[in-house]
C-alpha positions as CSV (number, residue, x, y, z in Angstrom):
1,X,3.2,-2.7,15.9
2,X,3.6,-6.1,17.5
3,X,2.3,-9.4,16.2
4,X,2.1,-10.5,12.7
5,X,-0.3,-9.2,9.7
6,X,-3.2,-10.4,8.2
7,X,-2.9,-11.1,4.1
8,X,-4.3,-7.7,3.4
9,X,-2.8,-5.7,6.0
10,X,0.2,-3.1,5.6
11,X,2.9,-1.6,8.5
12,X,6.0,-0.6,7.2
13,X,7.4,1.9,9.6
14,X,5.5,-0.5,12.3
15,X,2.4,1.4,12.4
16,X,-0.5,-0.2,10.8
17,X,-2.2,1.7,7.8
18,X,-5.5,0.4,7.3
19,X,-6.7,0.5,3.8
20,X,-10.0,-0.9,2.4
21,X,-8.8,-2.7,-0.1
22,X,-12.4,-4.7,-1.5
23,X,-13.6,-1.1,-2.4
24,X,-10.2,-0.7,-5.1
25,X,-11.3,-0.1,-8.2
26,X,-9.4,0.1,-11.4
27,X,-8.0,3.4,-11.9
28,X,-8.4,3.8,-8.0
29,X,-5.3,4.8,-5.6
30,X,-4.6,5.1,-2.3
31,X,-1.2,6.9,-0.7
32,X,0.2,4.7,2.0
33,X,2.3,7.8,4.6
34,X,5.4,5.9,5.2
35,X,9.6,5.9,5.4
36,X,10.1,2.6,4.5
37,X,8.9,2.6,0.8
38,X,10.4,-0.3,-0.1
39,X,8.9,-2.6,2.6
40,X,5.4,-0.6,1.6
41,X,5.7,-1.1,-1.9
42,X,6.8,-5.2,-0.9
43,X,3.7,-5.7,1.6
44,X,0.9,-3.8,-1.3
45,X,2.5,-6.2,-3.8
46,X,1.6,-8.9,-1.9
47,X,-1.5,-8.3,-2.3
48,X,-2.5,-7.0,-5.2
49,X,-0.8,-10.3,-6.5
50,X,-3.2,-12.5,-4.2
51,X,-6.3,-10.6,-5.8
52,X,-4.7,-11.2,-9.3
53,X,-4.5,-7.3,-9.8
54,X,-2.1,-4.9,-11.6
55,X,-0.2,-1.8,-9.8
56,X,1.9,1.2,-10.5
57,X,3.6,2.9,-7.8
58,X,4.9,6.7,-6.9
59,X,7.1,7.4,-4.6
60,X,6.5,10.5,-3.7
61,X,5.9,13.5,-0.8
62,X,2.1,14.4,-0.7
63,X,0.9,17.2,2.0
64,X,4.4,17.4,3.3
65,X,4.4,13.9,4.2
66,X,6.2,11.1,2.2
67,X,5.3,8.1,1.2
68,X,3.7,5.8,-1.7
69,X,1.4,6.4,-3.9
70,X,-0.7,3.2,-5.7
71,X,-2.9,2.5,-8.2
72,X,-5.0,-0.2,-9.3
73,X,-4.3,-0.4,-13.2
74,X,-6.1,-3.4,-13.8
């Protein structure tokens, strides 16, 4: 991916993963597929700490794929 993101937008291997994040509720999680987990875990921080939200985080392989997994705790 070329360009810069939006707030609420995440890439971290380059390839946007569109999440809809106004629908999160608490308890909630979505797995973002990716390699770089530590740029994925960065760019979800972001913005759970714009919308003032708490998050846990697994890294993890789901479906033979690997990647994050987050929650909204609160």
């Amino acid at each position: 991916m070329t360009g810069v993101l939006t707030l609420d937008q995440v890439a971290p291997d380059g390839l946007l993963l569109v999440v809809d994040w106004d629908t999160m509720e608490v308890g909630s999680s979505v797995f973002l597929p990716c390699i770089n987990t530590t740029l994925a875990i960065k760019q979800a921080r972001g913005i759970f700490e714009r919308r003032d939200w708490d998050m846990r985080v697994a890294i993890r392989a789901e479906n033979n794929m690997w990647g994050v997994r987050i929650w909204r705790a609160a």
